[in-house]
C-alpha positions, 0 to 999 in steps of 0.5 A: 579913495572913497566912493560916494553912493548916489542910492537915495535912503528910504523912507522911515518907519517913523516916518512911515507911522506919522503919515498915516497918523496925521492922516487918520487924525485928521480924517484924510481919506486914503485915496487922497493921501496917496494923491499928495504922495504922487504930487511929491513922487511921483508915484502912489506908494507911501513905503517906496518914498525917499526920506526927504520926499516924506519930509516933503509929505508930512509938512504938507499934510500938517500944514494942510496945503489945499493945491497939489500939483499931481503927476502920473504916468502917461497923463499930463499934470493936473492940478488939484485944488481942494474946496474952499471953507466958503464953498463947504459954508454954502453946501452946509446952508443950501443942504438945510435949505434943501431940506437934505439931511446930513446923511443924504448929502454924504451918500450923494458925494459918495455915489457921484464923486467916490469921496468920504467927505465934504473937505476932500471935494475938489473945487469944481466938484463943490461947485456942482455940489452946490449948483444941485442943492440950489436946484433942490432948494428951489424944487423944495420951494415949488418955484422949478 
């Protein structure tokens, strides 16, 4: 009679190599890609994945899914939803409004929130993103 083994097989080296390859092309930061990996699994590591967990993690990585659900221990769900193309539009405009500089924008949103760029901010992030270069703006202006 032949046994049939429940021990799930593990992630590929080819796999392996496109995760991190459609993360460096399109500019994912690591921190946020290990978010996605722990929204499929559970857990942080991209080596410890089962084949179709990674299957799982590249389809939303090349289709580039804006709302993950992540898990982790000890802590309840939450819900992450990455910004929106109309919320980066307004910070482009407002951060020139402003009169910030690309590079003072980037120090910003690396000092307070510990992200590499304007597409890994989160949806609330963003807002208060915003919310300060409108006071900047108006500061600018003379008028706060």
């Amino acid at each position: 009679m032949e046994r049939k083994t429940s021990i799930k097989e593990g992630i590929t080296g080819e796999q392996l190599k496109k995760i991190w390859s459609i993360r460096s092309q399109k500019g994912i930061s690591e921190d946020w890609l290990r978010d996605v990996v722990e929204s499929v699994s559970g857990q942080r590591s991209t080596r410890a994945l089962t084949k179709r967990q990674a299957v799982k993690v590249i389809d939303a990585l090349d289709n580039g899914q804006r709302k993950w659900t992540v898990y982790r221990q000890d802590k309840e769900p939450e819900e992450i939803i990455f910004s929106s193309k109309d919320q980066l539009a307004l910070i482009d405009h407002l951060k020139t409004e402003a009169g910030w500089s690309d590079e003072r924008l980037m120090n910003f949103i690396k000092k307070v929130y510990k992200r590499d760029g304007l597409k890994k901010l989160r949806v609330k992030e963003a807002g208060i993103v915003i919310h300060v270069l409108e006071k900047a703006k108006l500061k600018k202006k003379g008028v706060a």
